[in-house]
N, C-alpha and C positions, 0 to 999 in steps of 0.2 A: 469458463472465463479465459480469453484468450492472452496469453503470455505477449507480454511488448519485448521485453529485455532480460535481460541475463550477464553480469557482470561484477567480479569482485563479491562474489559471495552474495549478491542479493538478485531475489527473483519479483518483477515488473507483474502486475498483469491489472488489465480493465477490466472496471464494472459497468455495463454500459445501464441497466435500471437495477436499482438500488434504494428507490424512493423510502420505503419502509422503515432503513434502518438510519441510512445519512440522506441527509438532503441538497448535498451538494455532488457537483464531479469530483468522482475520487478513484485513484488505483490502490492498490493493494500490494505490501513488501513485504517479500517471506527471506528470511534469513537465519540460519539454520532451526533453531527451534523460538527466532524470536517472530510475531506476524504484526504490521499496524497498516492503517487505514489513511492513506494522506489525500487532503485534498488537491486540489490544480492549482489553488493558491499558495498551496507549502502546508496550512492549520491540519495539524495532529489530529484525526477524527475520533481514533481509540489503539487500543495497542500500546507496543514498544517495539523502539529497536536498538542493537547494542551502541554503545557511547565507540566512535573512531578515536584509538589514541595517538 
């Protein structure tokens, strides 16, 4: 899966087929030991990631 970005602690990358498990466009953010699933709309597909305070 190729990485888009890289910024402030969090790591970007694309799923381009994905059908299986989300049905929508979505990338994926890893931040250090947190990972979720966001779609292109913004909706939380699964996961977590930490609260900015």
């Amino acid at each position: 899966m190729p990485e888009i970005s890289r910024f402030q602690g969090l790591t970007i990358k694309m799923i381009f087929i994905d059908k299986a498990k989300h049905h929508k466009p979505h990338i994926h953010v890893y931040c250090n030991e947190y990972e979720a699933s966001v779609a292109i709309d913004g909706d939380l597909l699964s996961g977590s990631l930490p609260i900015k305070n």
